[in-house]
C-alpha positions in Angstrom: 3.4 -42.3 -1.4 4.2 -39.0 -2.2 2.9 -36.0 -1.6 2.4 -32.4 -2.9 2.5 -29.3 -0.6 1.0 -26.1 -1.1 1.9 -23.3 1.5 -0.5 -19.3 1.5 -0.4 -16.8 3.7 -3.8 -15.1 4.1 -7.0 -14.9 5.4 -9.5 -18.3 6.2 -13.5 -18.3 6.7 -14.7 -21.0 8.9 -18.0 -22.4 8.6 -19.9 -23.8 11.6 -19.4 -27.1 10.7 -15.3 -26.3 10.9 -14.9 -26.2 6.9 -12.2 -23.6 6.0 -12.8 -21.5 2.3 -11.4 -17.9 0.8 -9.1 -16.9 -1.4 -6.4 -17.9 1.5 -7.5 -21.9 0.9 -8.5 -21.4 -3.0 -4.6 -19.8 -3.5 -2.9 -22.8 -1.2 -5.2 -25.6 -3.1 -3.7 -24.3 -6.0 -0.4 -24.2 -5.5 -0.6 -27.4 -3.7 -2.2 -28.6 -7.7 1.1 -27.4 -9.4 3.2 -28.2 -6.7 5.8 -31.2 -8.0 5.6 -34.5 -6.3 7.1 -34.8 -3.0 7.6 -31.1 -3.0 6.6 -27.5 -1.4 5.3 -25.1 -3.6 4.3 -21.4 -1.9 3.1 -18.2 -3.0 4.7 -14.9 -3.7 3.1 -13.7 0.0 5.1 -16.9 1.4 8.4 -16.2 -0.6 8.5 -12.6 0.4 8.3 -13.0 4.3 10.7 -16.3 4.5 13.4 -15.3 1.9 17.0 -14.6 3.0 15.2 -15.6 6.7 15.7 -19.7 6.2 18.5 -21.9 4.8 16.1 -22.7 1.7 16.1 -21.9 -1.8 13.6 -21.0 -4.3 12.7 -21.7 -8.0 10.3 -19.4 -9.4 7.4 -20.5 -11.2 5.6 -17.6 -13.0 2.3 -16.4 -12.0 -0.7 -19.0 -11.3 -4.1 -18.1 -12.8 -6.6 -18.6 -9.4 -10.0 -19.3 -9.7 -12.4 -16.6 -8.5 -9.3 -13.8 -8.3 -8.9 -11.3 -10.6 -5.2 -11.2 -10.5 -2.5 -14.0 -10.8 -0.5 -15.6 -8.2 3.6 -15.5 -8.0 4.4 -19.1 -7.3 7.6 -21.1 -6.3 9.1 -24.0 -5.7 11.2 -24.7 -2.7 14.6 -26.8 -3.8 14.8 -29.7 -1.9 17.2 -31.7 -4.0 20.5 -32.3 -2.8 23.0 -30.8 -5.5 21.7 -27.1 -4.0 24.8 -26.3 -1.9 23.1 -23.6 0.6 19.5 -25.1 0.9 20.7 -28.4 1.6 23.4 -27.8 3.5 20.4 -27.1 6.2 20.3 -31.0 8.7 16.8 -30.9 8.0 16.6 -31.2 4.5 19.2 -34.0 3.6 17.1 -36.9 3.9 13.7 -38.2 2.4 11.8 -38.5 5.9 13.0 -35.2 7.4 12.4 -33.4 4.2 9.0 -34.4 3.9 8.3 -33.4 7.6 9.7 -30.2 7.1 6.9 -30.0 4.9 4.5 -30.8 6.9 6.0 -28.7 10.0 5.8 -25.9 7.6 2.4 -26.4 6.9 1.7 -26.6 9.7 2.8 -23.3 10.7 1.0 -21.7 7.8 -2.2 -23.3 8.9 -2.0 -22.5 12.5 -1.6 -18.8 11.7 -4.0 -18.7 9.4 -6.3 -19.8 12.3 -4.8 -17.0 14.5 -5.5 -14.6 12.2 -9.7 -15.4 11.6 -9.7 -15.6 15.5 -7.6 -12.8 16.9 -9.1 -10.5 14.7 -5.1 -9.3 13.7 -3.9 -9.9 10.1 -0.4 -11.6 10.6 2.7 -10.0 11.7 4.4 -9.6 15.0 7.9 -7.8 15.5 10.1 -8.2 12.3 13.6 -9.9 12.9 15.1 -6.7 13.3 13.1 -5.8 16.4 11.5 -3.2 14.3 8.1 -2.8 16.3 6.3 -0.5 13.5 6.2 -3.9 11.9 3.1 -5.5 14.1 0.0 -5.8 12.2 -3.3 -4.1 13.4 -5.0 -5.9 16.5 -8.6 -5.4 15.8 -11.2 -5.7 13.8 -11.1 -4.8 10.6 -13.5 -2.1 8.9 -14.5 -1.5 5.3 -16.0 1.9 4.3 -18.0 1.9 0.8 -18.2 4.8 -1.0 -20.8 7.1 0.1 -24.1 7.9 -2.5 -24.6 11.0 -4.2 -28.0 11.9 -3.3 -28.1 15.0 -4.7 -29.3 14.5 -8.0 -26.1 16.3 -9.8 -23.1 14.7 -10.9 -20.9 17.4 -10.2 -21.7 16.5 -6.7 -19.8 13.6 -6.8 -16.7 14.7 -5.4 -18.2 15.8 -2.3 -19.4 12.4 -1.4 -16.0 11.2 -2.4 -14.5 13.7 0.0 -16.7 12.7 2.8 -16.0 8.8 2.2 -12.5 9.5 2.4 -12.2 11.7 5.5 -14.3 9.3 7.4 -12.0 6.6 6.9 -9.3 9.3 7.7 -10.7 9.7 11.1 -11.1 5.8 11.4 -7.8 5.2 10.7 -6.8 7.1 13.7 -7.9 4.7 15.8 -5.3 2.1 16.7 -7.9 -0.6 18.0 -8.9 -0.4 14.1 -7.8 -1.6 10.7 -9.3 0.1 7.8 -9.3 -0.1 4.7 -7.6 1.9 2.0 -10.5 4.1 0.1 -8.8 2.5 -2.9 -10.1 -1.2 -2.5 -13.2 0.0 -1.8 -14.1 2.3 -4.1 -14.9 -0.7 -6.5 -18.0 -0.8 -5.4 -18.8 3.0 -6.2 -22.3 3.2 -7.7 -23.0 -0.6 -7.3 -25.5 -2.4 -5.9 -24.0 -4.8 -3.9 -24.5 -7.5 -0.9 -23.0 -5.6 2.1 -22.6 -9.0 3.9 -21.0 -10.8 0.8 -18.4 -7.6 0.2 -17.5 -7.8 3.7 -16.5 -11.7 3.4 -14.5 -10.9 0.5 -12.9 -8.2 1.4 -11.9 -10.3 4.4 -13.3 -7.4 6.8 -15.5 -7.6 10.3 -17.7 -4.7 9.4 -19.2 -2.6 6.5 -19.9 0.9 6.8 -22.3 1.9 4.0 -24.0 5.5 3.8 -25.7 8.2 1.3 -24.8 12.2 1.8 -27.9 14.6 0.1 -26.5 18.6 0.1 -29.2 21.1 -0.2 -28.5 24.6 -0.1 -26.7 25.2 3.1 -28.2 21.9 4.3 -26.9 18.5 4.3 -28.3 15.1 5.0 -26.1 11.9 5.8 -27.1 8.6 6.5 -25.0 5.6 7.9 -25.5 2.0 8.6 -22.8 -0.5 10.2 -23.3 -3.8 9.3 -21.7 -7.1 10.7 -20.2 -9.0 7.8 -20.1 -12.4 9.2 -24.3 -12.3 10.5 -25.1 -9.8 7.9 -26.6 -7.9 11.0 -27.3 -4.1 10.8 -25.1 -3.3 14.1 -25.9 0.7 13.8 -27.2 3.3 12.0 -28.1 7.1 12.0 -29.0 9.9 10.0 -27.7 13.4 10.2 -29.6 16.7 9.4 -26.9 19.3 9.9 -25.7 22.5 7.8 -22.9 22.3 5.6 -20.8 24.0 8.2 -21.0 21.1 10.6 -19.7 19.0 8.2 -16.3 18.6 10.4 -18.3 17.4 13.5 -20.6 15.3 12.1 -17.5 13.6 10.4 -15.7 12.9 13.9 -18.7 11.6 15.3 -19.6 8.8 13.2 -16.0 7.8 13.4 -15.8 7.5 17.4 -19.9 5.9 17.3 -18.4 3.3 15.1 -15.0 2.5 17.2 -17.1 2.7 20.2 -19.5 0.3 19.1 -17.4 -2.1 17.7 -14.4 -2.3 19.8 -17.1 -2.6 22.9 -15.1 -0.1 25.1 -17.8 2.8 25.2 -16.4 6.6 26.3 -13.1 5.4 26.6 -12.5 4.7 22.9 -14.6 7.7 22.1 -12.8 10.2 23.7 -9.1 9.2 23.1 -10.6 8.7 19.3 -11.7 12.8 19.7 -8.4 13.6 20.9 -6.4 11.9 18.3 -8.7 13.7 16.0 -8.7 17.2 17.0 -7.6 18.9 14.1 -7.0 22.5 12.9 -10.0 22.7 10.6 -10.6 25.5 7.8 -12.1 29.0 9.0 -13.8 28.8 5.8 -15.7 25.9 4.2 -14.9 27.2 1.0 -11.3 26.6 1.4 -12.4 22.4 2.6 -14.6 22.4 -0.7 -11.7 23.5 -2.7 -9.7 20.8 -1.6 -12.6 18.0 -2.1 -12.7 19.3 -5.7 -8.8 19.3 -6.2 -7.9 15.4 -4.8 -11.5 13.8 -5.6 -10.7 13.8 -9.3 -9.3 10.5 -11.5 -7.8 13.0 -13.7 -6.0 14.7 -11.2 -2.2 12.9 -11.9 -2.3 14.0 -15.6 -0.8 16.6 -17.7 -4.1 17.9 -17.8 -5.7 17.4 -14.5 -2.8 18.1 -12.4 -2.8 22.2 -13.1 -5.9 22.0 -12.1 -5.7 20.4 -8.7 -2.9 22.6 -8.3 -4.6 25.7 -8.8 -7.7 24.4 -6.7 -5.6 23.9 -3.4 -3.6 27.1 -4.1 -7.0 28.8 -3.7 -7.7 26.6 -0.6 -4.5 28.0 0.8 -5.4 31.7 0.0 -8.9 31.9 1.8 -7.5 29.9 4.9 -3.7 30.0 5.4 -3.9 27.9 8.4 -5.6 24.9 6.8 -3.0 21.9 6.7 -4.7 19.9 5.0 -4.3 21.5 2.1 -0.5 22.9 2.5 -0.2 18.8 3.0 -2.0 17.7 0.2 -0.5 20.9 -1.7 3.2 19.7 -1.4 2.3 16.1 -1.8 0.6 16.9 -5.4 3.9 18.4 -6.1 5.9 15.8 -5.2 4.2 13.2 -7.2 3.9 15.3 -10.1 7.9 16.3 -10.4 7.8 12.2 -10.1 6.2 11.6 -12.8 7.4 14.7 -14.9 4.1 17.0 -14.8 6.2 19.3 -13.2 8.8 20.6 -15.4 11.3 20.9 -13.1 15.2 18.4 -12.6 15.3 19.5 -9.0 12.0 19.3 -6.7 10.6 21.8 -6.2 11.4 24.6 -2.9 7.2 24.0 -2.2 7.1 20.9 -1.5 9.5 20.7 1.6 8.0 24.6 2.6 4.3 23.5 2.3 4.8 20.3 4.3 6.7 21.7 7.3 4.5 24.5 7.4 1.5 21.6 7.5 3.2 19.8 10.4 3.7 23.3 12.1 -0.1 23.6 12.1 -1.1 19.7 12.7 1.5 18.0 14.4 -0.7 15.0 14.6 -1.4 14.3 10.6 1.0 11.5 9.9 0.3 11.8 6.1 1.9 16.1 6.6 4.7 14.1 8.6 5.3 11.4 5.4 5.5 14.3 3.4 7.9 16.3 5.0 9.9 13.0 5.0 9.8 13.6 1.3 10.9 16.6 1.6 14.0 16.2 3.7 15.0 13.6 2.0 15.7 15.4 -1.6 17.0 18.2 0.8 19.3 15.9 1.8 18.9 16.8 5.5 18.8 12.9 6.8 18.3 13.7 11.1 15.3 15.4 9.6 14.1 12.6 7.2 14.5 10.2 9.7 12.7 12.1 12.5 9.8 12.7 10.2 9.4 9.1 9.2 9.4 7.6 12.7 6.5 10.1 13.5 4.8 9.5 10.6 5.2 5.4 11.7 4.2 6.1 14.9 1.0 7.8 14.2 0.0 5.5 11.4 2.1 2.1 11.7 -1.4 0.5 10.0 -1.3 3.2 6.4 -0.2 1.0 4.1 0.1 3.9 1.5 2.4 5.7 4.2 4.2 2.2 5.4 4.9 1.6 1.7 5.7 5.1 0.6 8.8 4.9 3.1 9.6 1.8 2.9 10.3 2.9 -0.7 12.2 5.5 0.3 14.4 4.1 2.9 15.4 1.0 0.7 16.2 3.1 -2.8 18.5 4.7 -0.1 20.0 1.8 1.3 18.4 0.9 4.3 17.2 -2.3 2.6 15.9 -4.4 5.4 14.1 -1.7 6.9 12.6 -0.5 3.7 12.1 -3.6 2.5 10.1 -4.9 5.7 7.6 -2.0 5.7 6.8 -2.6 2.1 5.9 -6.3 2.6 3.7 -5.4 5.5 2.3 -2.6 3.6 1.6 -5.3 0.7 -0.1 -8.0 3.4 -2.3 -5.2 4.5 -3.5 -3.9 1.7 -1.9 -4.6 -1.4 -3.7 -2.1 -3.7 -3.2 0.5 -1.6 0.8 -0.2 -1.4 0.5 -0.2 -5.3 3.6 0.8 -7.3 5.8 1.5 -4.0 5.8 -1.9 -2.9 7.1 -3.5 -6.3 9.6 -0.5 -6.3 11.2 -1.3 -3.1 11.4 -5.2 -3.5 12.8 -4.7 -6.9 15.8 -2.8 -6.0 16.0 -5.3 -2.9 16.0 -8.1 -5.0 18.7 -6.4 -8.0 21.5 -5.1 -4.9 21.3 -9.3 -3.8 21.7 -10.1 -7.5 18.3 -11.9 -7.5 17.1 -10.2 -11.1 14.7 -12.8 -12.0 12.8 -12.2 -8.8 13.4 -8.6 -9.3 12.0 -8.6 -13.1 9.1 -10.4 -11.7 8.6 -7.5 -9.1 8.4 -4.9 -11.6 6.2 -6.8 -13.8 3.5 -6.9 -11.3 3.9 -3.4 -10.5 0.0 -1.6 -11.3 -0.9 -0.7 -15.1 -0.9 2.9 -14.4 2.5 2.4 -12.8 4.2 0.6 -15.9 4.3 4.0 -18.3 6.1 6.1 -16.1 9.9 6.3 -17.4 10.9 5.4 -13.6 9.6 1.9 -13.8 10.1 1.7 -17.7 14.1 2.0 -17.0 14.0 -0.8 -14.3 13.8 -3.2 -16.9 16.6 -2.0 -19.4 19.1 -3.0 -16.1 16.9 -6.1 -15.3 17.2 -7.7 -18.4 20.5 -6.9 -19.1 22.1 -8.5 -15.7 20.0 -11.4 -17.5 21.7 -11.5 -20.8 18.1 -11.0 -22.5 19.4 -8.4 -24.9 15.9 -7.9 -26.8 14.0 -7.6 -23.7 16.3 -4.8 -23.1 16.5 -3.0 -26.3 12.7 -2.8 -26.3 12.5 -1.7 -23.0 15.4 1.1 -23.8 12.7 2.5 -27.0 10.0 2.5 -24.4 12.2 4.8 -22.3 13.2 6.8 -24.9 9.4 7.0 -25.2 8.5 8.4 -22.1 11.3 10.7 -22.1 13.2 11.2 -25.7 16.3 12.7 -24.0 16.8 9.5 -21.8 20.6 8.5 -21.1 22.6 6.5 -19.0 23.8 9.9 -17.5 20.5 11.1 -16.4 19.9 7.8 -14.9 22.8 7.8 -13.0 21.8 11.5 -11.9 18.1 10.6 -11.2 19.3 7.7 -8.9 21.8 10.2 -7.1 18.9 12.9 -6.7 17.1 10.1 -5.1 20.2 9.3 -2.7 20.3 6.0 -4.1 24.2 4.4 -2.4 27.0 3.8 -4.8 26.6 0.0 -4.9 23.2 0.0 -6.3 24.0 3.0 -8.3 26.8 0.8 -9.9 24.8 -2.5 -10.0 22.6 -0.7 -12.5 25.1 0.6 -14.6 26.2 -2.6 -15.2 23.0 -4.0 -16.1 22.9 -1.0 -18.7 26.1 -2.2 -20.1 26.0 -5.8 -20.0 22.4 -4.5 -22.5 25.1 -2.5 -24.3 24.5 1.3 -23.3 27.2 3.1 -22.0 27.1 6.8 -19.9 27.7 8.3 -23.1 25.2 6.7 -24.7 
């Protein structure tokens, strides 16, 4: 008899009468249906942690259609037949028998961490291979904040509830014992009616924070509820009547009610969760409203939007010089816009690196002011600094994935490929939304320096829509597909660059990567992509 073998990583449910379900089973039942006889088939999340790490090869399989998820599955095989030199060359895989209880030790494995992971309330990790500890995944429970109701009766409201959703899970996130939630997946849910329970279950969460904020005149009115996920059970609740000026405090405090409630260690959570918190706020509300207005905006990373945003947290700035937040969010609008070319500029621009020291200087505890001044001395070229900035910015939030992905980007496009590499898978397991386009970047310039370009075409192709028009991803394909010898594929993805960007070369990709520190060896391996598609520098 043989048997197929379908190998997930992710989170299980268990029902009282021990039956397992979630996308963690649906996704392994699938792959399991695929799978060939008498062989293993795992899924992208698998594949990611175990390549390079065991003597075993892989065949990708494309991307699996899953029933109930939105988005497909990478799938692959694992080569178990003899003619594979470095897979089989492994004792364990040579005959029939041991094969098939590698399998099922494998299995195993998966299943028994699966288990770990419902019960000990972490989402799998540990210390990477490398002793890197950053790498260990959050030990507590995990906490979902849904966007906060408008009450107000005026749309042009909205951003101030936004605002507020976002800075609560801000101040969450500062408390280790936690894992929360990127606003991003949640904000789904923004203006639904929904089953707080049932969100929580599928969102794979312990708790649900829910709440409605009505300003008034100088007044405002916030009510919160907490609700257990797996009972349904409203766990807490309050209602605030403050003014508008007590906005900060009334922020901090439902942040250190909720870790106090649900981490079940009282004062002592509370108050190191006040202290981690104590920030430098704005002298001048004005100046915080500014801000909420500037980065609570779906416009705000457009050619139109962004001058906007700009001009918004320049004002912030101006009433309140000593407001980090918004010399932080300030330089990192910058950054992203000379990224994707809304600012008109081949160098980055002085402001960025000024505006994110300058927010460090005045809140040394912001890891998101640290990641950006990373950034900053990175295209500065100043590398003690760069690498100073991201270990704080890792030790203050080694559970962001937007900031665990963001330099994991950054340290593999400039060599430091494991590292990189390592931070952008476990910024992908936590939350993969939130890791967006930074994750796919990394692994695919992973994947092309070891030569692997199918797995690194497959990469980029599940990169985020939004990500896919920018001329940065657009020109990862032209080298992709010509280390493939799929000429069309690249000519078409050569008029798309030319698209983005009509004066597109070879040259200016060669002096984008160097901007971006990229080393020699992966500057070269995509040179030769270009050429083996039949573009030259002086093309």
């Amino acid at each position: 008899m043989q048997f197929r073998i379908g190998v997930n990583l992710g989170e299980v449910i268990e029902k009282n009468d021990g039956t397992i379900y979630g996308d963690g089973v649906n996704i392994a039942a699938r792959l399991e249906g695929i799978g060939e006889p008498g062989g293993v088939c795992v899924s992208g999340m698998v594949y990611d942690q175990v390549e390079g790490k065991l003597p075993l090869s892989f065949e990708f399989a494309g991307e699996q259609l899953v029933k109930n998820l939105d988005k497909p599955v990478r799938a692959y095989h694992m080569i178990i037949d003899s003619s594979v030199p470095r897979a089989m060359s492994h004792p364990c895989l040579t005959h029939g028998p041991k094969r098939l209880m590698f399998g099922a030790v494998l299995v195993a494995v998966a299943i028994v961490a699966a288990i770990a992971w419902e019960y000990s309330g972490f989402r799998f990790g540990g210390i990477a291979p490398n002793g890197y500890p950053v790498l260990a995944m959050p030990s507590g429970p995990a906490v979902a904040v849904l966007p906060f109701k408008n009450m107000s009766g005026d749309v042009k409201e909205e951003y101030f509830s936004d605002g507020l959703t976002e800075d609560i899970i801000t101040e969450l996130a500062r408390f280790r014992e936690l894992h929360v939630l990127a606003r991003n997946v949640t904000y789904q849910y923004k203006g639904q009616a929904v089953d707080i329970a049932a969100v929580g279950r599928k969102l794979g969460t312990d708790y649900v924070l829910e709440g409605s904020v009505r300003k008034f005149g100088d007044q405002v009115r916030i009510a919160t509820q907490l609700i257990d996920a797996r009972s349904g059970a409203n766990v807490w609740a309050d209602r605030y009547d403050r003014k508008l000026s007590d906005i900060f405090a009334v922020q901090d405090e439902i942040a250190s009610k909720i870790a106090a409630t649900i981490t079940g260690i009282g004062g002592v959570v509370q108050q190191a969760g006040r202290q981690a918190a104590a920030r430098k706020r704005p002298d001048q509300l004005q100046a915080y409203d500014y801000v909420l207005q500037a980065t609570m905006t779906n416009d705000r990373w457009s050619t139109n939007g962004y001058p906007r945003s700009k001009a918004l947290l320049k004002k912030a700035i101006e009433l309140d010089p000593g407001y980090a937040r918004a010399r932080q969010d300030l330089a990192w609008g910058i950054l992203i816009a000379w990224i994707f070319r809304f600012e008109n500029t081949s160098l980055p621009p002085k402001e960025i690196k000024e505006n994110a020291i300058k927010s460090v200087e005045l809140d040394p505890g912001d890891a998101l002011a640290h990641r950006t001044a990373a950034f900053g001395y990175f295209f500065d070229k100043q590398f003690d600094r760069f690498e100073r900035e991201v270990d704080i910015a890792l030790h203050l939030a080694p559970n962001d994935a937007e900031i665990l992905a963001e330099l994991g980007f950054l340290l593999t496009i400039s060599g430091q490929y494991d590292r990189g590499s390592q931070l952008a898978v476990k910024a992908y397991t936590l939350n993969s939304a939130s890791a967006g386009g930074w994750y796919n970047s990394a692994m695919y310039y992973d994947y092309l320096r070891k030569g692997q370009y199918r797995e690194a075409l497959e990469t980029i192709r599940l990169a985020p829509p939004f990500v896919q028009v920018f001329l940065e991803n657009r020109m990862k394909y032209v080298a992709v597909y010509g280390q493939l010898g799929e000429l069309d594929n690249a000519r078409e993805a050569w008029r798309k660059c030319l698209e983005a960007d009509p004066n597109f070369s070879v040259a200016k990709m060669i002096d984008m990567y160097r901007l971006w520190n990229a080393p020699e060896p992966l500057v070269r391996r995509m040179i030769e992509g270009y050429a083996k598609a039949g573009y030259s520098p002086s093309d």
